[in-house]
PDB file of N, CA, C and O in Angstrom:
ATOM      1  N   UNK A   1     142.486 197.190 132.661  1.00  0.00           N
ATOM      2  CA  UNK A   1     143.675 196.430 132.960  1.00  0.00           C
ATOM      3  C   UNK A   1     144.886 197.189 132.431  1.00  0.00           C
ATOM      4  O   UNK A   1     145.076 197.671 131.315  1.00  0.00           O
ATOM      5  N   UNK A   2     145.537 197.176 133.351  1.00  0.00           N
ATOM      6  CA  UNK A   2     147.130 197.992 133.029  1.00  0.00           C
ATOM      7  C   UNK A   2     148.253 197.348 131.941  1.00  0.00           C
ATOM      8  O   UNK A   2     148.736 196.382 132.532  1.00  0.00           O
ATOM      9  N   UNK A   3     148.763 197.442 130.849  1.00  0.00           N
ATOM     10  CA  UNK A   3     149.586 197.013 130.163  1.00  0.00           C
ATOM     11  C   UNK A   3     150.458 195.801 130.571  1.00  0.00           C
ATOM     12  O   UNK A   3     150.527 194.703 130.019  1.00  0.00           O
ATOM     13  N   UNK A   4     151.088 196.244 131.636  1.00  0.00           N
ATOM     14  CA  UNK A   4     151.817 195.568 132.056  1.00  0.00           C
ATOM     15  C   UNK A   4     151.463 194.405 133.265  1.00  0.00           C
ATOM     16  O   UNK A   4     152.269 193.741 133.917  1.00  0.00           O
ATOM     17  N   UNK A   5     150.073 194.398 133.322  1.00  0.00           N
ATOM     18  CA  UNK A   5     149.473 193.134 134.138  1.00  0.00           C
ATOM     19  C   UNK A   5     149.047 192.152 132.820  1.00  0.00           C
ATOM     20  O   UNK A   5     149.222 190.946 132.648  1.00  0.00           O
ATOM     21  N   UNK A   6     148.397 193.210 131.946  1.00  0.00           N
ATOM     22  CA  UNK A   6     148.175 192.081 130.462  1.00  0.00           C
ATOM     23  C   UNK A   6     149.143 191.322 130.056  1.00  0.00           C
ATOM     24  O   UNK A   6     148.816 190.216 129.626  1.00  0.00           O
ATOM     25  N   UNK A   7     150.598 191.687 130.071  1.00  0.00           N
ATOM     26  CA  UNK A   7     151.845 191.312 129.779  1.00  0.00           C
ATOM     27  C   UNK A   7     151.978 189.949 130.497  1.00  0.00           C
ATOM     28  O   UNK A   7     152.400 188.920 129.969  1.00  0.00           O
ATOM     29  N   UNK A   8     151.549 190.092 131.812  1.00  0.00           N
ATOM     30  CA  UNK A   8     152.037 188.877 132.560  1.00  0.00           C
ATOM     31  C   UNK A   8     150.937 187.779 132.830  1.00  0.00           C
ATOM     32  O   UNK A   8     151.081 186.835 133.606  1.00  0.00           O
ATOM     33  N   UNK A   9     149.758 188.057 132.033  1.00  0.00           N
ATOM     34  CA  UNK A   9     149.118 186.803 132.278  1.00  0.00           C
ATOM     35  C   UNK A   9     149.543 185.361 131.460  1.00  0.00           C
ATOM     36  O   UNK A   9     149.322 184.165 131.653  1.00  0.00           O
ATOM     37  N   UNK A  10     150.588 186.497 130.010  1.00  0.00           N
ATOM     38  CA  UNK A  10     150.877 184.326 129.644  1.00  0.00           C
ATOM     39  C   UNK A  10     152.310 184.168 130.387  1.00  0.00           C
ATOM     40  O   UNK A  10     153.019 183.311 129.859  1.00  0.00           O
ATOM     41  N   UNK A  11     152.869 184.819 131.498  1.00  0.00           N
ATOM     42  CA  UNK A  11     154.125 184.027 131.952  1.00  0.00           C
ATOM     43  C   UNK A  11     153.400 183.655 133.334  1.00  0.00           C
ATOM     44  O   UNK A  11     154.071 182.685 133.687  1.00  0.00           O
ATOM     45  N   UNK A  12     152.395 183.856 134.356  1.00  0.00           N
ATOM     46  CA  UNK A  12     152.184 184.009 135.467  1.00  0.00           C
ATOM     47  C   UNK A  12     151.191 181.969 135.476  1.00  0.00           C
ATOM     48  O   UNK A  12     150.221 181.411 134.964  1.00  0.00           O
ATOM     49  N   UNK A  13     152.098 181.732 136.227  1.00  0.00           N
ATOM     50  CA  UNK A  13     151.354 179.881 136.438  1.00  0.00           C
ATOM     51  C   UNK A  13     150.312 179.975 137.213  1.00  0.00           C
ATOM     52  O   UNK A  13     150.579 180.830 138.057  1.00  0.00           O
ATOM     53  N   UNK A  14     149.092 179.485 137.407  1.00  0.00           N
ATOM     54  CA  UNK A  14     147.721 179.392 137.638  1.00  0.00           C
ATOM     55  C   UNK A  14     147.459 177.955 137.609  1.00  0.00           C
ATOM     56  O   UNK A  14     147.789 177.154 136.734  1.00  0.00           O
ATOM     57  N   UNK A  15     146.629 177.685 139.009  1.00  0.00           N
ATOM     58  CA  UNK A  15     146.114 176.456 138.640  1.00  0.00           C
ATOM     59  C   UNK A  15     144.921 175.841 137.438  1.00  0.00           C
ATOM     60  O   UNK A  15     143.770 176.183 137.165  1.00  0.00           O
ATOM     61  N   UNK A  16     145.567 175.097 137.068  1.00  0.00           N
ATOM     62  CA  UNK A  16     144.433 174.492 135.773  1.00  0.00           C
ATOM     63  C   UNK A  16     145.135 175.006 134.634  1.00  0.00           C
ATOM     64  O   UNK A  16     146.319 175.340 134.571  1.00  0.00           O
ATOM     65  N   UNK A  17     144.206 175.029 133.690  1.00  0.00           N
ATOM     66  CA  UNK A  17     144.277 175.546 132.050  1.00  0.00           C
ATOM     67  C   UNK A  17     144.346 177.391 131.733  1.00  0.00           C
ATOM     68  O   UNK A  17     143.618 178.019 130.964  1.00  0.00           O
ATOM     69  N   UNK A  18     145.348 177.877 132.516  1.00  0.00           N
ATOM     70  CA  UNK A  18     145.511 178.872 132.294  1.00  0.00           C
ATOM     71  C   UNK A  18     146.167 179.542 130.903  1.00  0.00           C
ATOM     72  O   UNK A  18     146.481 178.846 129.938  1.00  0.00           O
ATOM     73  N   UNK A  19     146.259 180.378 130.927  1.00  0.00           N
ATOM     74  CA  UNK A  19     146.841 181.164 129.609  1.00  0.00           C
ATOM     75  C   UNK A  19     148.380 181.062 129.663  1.00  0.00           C
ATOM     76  O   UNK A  19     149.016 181.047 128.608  1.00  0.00           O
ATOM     77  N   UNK A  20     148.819 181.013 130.514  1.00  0.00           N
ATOM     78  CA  UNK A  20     150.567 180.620 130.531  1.00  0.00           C
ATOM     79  C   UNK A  20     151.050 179.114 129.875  1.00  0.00           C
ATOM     80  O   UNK A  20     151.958 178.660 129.179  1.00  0.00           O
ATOM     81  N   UNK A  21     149.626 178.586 130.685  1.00  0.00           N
ATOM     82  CA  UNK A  21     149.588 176.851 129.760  1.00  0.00           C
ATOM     83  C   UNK A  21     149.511 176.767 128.247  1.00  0.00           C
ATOM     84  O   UNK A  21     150.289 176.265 127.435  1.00  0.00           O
ATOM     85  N   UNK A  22     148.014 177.585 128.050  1.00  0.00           N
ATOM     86  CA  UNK A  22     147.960 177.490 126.636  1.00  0.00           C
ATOM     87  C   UNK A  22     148.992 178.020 125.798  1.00  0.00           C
ATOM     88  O   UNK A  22     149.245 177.483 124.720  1.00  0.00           O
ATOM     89  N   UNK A  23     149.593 179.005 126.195  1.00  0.00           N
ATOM     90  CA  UNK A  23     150.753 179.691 125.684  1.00  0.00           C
ATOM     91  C   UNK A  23     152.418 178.734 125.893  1.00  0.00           C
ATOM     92  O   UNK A  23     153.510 178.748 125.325  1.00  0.00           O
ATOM     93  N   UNK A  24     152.129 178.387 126.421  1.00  0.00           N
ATOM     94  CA  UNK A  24     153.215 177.387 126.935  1.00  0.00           C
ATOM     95  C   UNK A  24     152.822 176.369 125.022  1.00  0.00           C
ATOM     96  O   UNK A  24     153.242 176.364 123.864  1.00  0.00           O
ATOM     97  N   UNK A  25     151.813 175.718 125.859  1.00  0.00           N
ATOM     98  CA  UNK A  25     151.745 174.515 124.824  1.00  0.00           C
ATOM     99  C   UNK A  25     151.907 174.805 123.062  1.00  0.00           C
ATOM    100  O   UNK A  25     152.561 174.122 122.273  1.00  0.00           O
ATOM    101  N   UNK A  26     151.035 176.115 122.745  1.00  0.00           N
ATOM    102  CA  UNK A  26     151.375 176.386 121.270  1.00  0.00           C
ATOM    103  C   UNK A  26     153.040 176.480 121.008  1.00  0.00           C
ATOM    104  O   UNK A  26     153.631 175.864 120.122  1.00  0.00           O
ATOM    105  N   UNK A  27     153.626 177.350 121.936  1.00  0.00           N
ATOM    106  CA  UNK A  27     155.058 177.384 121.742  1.00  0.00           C
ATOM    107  C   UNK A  27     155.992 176.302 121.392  1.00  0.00           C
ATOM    108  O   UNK A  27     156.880 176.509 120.566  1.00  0.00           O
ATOM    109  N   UNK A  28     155.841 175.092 122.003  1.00  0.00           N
ATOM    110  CA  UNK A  28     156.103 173.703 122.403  1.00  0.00           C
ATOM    111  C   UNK A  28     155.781 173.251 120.761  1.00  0.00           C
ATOM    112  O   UNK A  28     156.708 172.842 120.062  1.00  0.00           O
ATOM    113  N   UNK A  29     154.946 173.319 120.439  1.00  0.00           N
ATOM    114  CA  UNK A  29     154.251 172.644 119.287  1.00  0.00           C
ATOM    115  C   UNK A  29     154.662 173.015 117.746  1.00  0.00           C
ATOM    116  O   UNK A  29     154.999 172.292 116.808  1.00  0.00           O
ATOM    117  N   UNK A  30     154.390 175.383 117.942  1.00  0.00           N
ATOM    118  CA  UNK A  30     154.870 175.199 116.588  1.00  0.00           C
ATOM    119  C   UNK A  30     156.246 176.593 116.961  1.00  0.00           C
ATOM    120  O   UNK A  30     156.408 177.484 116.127  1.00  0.00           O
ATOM    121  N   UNK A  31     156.881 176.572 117.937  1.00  0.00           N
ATOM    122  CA  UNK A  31     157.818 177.450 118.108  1.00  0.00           C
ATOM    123  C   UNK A  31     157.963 178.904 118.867  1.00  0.00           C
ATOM    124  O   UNK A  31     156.921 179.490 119.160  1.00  0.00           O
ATOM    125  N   UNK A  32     159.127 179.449 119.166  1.00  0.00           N
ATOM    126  CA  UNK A  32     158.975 180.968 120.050  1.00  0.00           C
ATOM    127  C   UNK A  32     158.314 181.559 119.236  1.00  0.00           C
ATOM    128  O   UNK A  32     157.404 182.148 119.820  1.00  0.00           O
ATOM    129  N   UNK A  33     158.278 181.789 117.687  1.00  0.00           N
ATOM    130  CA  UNK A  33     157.087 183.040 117.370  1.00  0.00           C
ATOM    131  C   UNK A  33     155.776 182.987 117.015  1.00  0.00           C
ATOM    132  O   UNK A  33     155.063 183.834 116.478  1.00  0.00           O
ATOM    133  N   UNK A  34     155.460 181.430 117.537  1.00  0.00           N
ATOM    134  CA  UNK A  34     153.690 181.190 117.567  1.00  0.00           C
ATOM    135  C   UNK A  34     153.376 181.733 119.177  1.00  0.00           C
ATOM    136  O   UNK A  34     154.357 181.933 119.894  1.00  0.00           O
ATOM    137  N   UNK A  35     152.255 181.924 119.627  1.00  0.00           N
ATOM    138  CA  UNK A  35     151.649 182.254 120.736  1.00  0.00           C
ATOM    139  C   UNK A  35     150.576 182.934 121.571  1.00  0.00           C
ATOM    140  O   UNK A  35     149.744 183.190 120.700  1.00  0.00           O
ATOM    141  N   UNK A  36     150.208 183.267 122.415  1.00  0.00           N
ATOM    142  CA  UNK A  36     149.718 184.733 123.082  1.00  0.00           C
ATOM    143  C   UNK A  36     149.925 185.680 123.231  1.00  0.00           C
ATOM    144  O   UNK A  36     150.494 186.059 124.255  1.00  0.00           O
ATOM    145  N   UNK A  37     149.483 186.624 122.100  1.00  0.00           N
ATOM    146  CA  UNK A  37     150.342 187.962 122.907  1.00  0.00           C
ATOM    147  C   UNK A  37     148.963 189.183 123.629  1.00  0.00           C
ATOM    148  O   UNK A  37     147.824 188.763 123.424  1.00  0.00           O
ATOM    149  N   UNK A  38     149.011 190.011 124.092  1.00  0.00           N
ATOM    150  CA  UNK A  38     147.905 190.952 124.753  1.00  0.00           C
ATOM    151  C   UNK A  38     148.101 191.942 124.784  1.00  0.00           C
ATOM    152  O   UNK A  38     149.278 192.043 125.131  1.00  0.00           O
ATOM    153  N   UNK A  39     147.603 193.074 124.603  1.00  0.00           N
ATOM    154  CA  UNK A  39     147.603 194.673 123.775  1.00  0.00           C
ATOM    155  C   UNK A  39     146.321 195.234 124.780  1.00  0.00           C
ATOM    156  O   UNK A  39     145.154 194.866 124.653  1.00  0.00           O
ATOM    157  N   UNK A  40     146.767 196.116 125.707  1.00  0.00           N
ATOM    158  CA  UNK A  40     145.983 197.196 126.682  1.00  0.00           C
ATOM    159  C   UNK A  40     146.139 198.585 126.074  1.00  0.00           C
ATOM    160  O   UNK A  40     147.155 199.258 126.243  1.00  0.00           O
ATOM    161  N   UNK A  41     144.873 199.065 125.213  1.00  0.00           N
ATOM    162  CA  UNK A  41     144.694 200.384 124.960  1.00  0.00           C
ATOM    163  C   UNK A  41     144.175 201.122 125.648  1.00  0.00           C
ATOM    164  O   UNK A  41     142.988 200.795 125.626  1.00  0.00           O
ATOM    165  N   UNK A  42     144.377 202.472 126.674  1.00  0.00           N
ATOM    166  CA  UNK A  42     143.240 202.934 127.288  1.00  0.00           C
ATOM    167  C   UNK A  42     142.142 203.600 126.596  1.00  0.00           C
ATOM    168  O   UNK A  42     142.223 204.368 125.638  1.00  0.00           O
ATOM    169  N   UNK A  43     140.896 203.117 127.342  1.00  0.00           N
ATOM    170  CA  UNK A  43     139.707 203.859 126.643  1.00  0.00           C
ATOM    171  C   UNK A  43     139.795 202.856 126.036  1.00  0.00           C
ATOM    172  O   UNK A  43     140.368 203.344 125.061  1.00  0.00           O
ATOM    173  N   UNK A  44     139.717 202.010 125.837  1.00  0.00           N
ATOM    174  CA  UNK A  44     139.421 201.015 124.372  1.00  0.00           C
ATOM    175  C   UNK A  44     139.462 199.108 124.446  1.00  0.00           C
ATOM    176  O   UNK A  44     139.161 198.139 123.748  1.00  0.00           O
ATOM    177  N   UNK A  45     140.004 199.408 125.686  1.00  0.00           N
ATOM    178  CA  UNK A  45     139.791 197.802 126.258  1.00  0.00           C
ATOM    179  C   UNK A  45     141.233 196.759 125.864  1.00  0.00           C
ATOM    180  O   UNK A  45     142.336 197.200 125.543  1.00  0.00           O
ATOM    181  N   UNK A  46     140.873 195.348 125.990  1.00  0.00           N
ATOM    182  CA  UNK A  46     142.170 194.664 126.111  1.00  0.00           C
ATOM    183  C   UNK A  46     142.327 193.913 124.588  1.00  0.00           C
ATOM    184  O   UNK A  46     141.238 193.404 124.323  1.00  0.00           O
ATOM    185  N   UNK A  47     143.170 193.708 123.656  1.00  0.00           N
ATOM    186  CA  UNK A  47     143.339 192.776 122.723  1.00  0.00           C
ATOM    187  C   UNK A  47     143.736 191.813 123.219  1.00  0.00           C
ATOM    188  O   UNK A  47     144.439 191.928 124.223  1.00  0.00           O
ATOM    189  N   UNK A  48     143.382 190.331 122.616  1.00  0.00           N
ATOM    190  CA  UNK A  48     144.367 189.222 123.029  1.00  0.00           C
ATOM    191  C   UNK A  48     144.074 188.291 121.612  1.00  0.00           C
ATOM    192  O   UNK A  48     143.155 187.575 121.216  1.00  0.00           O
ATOM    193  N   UNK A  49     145.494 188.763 121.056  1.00  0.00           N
ATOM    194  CA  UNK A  49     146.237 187.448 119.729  1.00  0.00           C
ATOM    195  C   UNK A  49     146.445 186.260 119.982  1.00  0.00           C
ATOM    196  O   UNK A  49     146.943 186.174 121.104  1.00  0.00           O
ATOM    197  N   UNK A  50     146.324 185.359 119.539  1.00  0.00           N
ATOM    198  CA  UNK A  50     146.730 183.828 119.392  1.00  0.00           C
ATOM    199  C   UNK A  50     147.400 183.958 118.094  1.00  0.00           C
ATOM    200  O   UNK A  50     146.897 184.513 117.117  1.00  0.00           O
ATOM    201  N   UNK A  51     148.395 183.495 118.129  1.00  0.00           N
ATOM    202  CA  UNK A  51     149.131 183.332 116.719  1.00  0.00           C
ATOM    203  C   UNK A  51     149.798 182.128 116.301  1.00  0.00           C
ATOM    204  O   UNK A  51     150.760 181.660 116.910  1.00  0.00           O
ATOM    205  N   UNK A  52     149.172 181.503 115.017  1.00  0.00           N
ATOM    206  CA  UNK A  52     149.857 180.171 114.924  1.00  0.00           C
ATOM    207  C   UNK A  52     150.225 179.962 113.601  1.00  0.00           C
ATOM    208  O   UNK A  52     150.295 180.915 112.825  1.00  0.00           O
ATOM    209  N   UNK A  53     150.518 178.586 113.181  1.00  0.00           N
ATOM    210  CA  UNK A  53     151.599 178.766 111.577  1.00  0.00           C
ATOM    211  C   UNK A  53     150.386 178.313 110.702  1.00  0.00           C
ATOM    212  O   UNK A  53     149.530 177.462 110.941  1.00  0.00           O
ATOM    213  N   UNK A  54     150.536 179.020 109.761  1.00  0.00           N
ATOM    214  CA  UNK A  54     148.878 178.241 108.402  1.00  0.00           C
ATOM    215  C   UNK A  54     149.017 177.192 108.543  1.00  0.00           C
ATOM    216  O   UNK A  54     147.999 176.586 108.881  1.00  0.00           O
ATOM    217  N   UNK A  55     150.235 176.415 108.386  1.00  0.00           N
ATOM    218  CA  UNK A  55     149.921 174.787 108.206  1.00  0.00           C
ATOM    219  C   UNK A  55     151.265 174.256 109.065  1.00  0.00           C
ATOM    220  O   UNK A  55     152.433 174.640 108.993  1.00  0.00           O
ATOM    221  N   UNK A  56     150.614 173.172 109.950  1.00  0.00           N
ATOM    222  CA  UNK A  56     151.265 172.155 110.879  1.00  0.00           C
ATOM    223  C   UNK A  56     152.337 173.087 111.588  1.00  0.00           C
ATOM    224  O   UNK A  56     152.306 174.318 111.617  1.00  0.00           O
ATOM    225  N   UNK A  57     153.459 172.110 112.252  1.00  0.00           N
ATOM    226  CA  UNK A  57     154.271 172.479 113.167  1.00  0.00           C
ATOM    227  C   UNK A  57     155.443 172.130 111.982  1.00  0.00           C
ATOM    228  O   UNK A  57     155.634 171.383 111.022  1.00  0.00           O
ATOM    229  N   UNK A  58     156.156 173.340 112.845  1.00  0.00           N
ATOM    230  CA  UNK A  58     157.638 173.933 112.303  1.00  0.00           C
ATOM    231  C   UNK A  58     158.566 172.710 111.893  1.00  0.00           C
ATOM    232  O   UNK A  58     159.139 172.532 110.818  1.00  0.00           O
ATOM    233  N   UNK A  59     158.564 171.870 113.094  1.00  0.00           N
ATOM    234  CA  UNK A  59     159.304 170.395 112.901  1.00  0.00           C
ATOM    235  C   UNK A  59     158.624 169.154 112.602  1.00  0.00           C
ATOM    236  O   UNK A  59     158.850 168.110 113.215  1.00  0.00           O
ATOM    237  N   UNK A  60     157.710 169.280 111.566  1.00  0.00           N
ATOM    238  CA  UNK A  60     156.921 168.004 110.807  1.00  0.00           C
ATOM    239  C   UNK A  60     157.984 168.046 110.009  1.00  0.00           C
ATOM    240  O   UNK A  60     158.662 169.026 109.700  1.00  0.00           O
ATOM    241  N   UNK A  61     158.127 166.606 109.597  1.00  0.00           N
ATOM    242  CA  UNK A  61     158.427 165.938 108.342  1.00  0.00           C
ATOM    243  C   UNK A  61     157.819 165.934 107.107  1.00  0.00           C
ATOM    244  O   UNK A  61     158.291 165.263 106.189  1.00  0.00           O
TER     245      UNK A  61
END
């Protein structure tokens, strides 16, 4: 997979529970720098991060 197709699977809408969704929804929950991100090395295959906050969402009380 080419870098820049990895790039666009969390903005690209898909029917169902796609990765734009799930990426959508963490954002929603704990902010722009929680999320999906995806890393294409050649020779070496695809990374894919989820990144979220140690504890709860940004705007708990």
């Amino acid at each position: 997979m080419e870098q820049e197709k990895a790039e666009t699977l969390v903005t690209y809408q898909a029917k169902g529970y796609g990765l734009k969704n799930v990426n959508d929804r963490i954002r929603i929950l704990y902010g722009e720098n929680y999320g999906i991100h995806i890393f294409r090395s050649p020779d070496e295959g695809t990374t894919v991060i989820m990144i979220f906050p140690k504890e709860g969402r940004e705007n708990e009380e």
